[in-house]
ChimeraX commands (.cxc) that place a marker at each C-alpha (Angstrom):
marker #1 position -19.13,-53.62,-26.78 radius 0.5
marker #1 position -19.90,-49.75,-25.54 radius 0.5
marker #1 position -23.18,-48.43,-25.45 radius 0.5
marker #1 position -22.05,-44.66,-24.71 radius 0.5
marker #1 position -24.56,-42.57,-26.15 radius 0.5
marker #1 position -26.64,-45.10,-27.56 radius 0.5
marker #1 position -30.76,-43.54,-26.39 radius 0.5
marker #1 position -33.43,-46.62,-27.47 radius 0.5
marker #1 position -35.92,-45.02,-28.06 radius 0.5
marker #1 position -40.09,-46.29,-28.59 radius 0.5
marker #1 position -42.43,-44.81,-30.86 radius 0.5
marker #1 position -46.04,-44.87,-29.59 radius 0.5
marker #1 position -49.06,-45.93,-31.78 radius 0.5
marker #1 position -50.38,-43.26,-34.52 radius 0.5
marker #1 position -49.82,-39.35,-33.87 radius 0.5
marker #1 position -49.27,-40.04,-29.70 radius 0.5
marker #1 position -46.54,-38.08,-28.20 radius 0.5
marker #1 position -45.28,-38.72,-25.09 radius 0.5
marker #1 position -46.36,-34.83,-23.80 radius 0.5
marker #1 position -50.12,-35.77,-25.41 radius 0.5
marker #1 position -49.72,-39.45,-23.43 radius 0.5
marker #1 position -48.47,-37.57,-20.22 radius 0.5
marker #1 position -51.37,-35.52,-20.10 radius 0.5
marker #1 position -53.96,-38.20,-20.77 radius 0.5
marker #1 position -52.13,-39.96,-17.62 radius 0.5
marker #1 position -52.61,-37.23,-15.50 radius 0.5
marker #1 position -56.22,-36.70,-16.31 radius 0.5
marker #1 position -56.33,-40.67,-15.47 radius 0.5
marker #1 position -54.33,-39.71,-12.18 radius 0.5
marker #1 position -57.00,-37.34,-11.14 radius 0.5
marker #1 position -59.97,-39.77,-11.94 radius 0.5
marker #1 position -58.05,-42.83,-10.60 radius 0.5
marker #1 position -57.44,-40.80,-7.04 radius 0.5
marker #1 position -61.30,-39.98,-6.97 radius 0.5
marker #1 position -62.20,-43.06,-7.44 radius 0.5
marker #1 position -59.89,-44.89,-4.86 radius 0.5
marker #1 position -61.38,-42.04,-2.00 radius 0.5
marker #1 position -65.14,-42.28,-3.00 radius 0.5
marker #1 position -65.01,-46.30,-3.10 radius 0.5
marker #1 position -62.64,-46.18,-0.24 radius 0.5
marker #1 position -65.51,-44.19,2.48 radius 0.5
marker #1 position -68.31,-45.50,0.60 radius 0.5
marker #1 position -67.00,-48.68,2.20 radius 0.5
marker #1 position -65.76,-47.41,5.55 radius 0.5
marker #1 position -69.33,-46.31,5.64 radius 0.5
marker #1 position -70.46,-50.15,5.11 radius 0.5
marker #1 position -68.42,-50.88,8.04 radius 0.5
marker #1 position -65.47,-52.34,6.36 radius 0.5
marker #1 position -62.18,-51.37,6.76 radius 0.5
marker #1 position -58.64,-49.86,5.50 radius 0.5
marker #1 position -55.98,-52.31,5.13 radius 0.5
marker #1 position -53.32,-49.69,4.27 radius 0.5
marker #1 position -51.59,-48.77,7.28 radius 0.5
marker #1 position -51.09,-45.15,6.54 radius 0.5
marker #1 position -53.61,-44.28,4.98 radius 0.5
marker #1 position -55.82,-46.06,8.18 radius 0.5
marker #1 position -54.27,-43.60,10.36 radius 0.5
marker #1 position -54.44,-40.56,7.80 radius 0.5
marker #1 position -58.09,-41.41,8.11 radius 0.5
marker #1 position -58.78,-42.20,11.62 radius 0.5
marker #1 position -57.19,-39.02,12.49 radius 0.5
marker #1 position -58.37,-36.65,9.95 radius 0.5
marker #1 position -61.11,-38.26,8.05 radius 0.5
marker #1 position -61.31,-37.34,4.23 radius 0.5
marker #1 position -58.85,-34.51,4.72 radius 0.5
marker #1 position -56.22,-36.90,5.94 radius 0.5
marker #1 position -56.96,-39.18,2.74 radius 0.5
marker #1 position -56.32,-35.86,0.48 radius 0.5
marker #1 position -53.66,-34.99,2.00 radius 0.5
marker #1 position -51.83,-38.56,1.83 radius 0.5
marker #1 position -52.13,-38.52,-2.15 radius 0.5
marker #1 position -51.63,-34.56,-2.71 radius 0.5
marker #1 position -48.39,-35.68,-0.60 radius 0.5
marker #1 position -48.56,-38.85,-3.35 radius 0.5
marker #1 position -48.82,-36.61,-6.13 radius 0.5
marker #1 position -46.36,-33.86,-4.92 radius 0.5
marker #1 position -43.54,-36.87,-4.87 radius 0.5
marker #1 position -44.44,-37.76,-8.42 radius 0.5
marker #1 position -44.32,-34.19,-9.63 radius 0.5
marker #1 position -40.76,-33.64,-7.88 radius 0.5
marker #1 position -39.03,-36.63,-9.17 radius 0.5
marker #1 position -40.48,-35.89,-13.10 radius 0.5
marker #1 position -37.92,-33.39,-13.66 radius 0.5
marker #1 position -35.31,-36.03,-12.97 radius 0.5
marker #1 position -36.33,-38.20,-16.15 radius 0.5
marker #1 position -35.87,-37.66,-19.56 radius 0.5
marker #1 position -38.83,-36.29,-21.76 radius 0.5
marker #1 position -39.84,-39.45,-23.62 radius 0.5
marker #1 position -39.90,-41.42,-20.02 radius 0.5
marker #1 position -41.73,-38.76,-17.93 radius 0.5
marker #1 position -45.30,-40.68,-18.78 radius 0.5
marker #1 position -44.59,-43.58,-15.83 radius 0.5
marker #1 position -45.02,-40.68,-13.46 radius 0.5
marker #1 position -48.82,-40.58,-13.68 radius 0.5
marker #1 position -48.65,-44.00,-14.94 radius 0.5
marker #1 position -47.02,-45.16,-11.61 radius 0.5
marker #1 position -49.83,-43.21,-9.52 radius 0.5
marker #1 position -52.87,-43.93,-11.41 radius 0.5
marker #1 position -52.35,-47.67,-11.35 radius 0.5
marker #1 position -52.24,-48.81,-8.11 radius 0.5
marker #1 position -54.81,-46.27,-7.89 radius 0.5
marker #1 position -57.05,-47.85,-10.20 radius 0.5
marker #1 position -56.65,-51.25,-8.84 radius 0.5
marker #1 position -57.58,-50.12,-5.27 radius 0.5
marker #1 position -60.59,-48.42,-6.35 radius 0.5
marker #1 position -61.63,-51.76,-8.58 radius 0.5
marker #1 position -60.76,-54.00,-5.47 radius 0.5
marker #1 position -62.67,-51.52,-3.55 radius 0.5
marker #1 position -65.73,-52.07,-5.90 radius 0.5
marker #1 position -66.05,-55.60,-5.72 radius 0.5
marker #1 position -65.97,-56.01,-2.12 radius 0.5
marker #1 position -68.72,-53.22,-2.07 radius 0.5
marker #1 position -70.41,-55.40,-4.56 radius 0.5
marker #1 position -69.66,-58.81,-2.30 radius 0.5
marker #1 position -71.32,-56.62,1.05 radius 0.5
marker #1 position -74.24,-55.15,-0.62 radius 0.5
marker link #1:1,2 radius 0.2
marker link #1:2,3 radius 0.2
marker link #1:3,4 radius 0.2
marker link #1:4,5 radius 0.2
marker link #1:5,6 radius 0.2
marker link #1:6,7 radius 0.2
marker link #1:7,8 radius 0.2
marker link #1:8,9 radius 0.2
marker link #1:9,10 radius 0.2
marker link #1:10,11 radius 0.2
marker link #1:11,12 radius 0.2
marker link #1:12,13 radius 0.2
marker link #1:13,14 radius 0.2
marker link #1:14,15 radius 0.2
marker link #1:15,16 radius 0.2
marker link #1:16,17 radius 0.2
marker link #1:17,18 radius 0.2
marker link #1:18,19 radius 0.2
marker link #1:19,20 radius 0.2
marker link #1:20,21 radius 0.2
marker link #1:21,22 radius 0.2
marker link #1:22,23 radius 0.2
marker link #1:23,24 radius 0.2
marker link #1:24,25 radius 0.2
marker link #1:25,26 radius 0.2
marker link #1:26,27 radius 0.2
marker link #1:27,28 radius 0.2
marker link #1:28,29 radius 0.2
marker link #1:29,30 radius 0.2
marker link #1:30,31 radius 0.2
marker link #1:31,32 radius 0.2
marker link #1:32,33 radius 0.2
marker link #1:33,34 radius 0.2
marker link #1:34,35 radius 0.2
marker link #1:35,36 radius 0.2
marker link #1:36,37 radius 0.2
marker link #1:37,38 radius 0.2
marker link #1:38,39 radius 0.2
marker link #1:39,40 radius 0.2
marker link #1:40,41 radius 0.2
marker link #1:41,42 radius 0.2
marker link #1:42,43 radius 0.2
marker link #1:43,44 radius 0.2
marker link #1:44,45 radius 0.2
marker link #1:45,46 radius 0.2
marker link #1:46,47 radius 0.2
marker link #1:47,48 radius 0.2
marker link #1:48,49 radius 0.2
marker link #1:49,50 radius 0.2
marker link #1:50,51 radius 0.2
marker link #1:51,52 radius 0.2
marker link #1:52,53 radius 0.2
marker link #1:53,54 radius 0.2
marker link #1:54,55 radius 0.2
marker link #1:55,56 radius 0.2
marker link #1:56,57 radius 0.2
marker link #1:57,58 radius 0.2
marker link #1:58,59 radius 0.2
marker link #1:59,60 radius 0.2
marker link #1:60,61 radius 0.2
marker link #1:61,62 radius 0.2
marker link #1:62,63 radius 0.2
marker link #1:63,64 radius 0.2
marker link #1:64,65 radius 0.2
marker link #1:65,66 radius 0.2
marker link #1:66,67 radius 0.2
marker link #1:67,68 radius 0.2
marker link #1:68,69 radius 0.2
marker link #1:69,70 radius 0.2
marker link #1:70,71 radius 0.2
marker link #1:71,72 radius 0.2
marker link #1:72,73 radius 0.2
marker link #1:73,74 radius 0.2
marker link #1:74,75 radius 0.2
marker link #1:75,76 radius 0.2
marker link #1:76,77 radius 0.2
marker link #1:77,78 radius 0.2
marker link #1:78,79 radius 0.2
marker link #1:79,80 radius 0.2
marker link #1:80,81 radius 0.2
marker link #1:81,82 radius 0.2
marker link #1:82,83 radius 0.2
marker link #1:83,84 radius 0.2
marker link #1:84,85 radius 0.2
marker link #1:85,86 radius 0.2
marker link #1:86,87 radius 0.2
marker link #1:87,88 radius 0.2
marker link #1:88,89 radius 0.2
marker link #1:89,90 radius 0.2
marker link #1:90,91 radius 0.2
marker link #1:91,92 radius 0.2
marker link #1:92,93 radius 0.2
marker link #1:93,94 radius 0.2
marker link #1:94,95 radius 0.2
marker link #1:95,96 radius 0.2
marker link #1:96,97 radius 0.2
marker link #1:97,98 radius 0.2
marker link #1:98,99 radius 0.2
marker link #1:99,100 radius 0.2
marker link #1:100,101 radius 0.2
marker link #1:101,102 radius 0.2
marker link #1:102,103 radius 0.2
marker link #1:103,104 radius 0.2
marker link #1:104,105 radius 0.2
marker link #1:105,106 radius 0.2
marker link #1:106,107 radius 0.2
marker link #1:107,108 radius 0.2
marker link #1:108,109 radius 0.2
marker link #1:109,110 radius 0.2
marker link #1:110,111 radius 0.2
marker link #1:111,112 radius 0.2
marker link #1:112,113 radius 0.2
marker link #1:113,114 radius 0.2
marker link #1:114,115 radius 0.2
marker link #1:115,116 radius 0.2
view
């Protein structure tokens, strides 16, 4: 059996394009990353602290700056490598930064919550 050529592609729901989803991603992107940097020195400021490595250093030594600069340097990947996939696929660019984004920021809600 040869698959040569063969493209599955899947519709989205109603009227969405991917080029209308990509956008809402990136809007989600943008809100995701503020929320993951205002939970993340709201609790620094309660005295806990960063588990992530690099971005514990980004901060230490630079503060919020450092933290910017780690996800511009996030985002700048993302926006390199989305030339690389096809249009229909381009979406899990923003998808694949806003997530773990999003998580963080919850995670960094509820132990903000659990402190408080």
């Amino acid at each position: 059996m040869r698959s040569e050529g063969a493209v599955l592609y899947r519709h989205l729901p109603g009227d969405v394009t991917p080029g209308t989803l990509e956008r809402l991603l990136w809007v989600v992107v943008v809100l995701a990353l503020i929320a993951d940097v205002a939970t993340t020195f709201v609790g620094l400021e309660l005295g806990l602290s960063e588990s992530n490595p690099a971005a514990r250093g980004a901060i230490e030594g630079y503060g919020v700056a450092g933290m910017l600069t780690l996800k511009a340097f996030a985002v700048s990947v993302g926006l390199v490598c989305r030339p690389l996939l096809e249009r229909p696929y381009r979406p899990i660019v923003p998808a694949g930064l806003a997530v773990p984004w999003l998580v963080a920021a919850a995670l960094n809600t509820y132990i903000i919550l659990t402190v408080l």
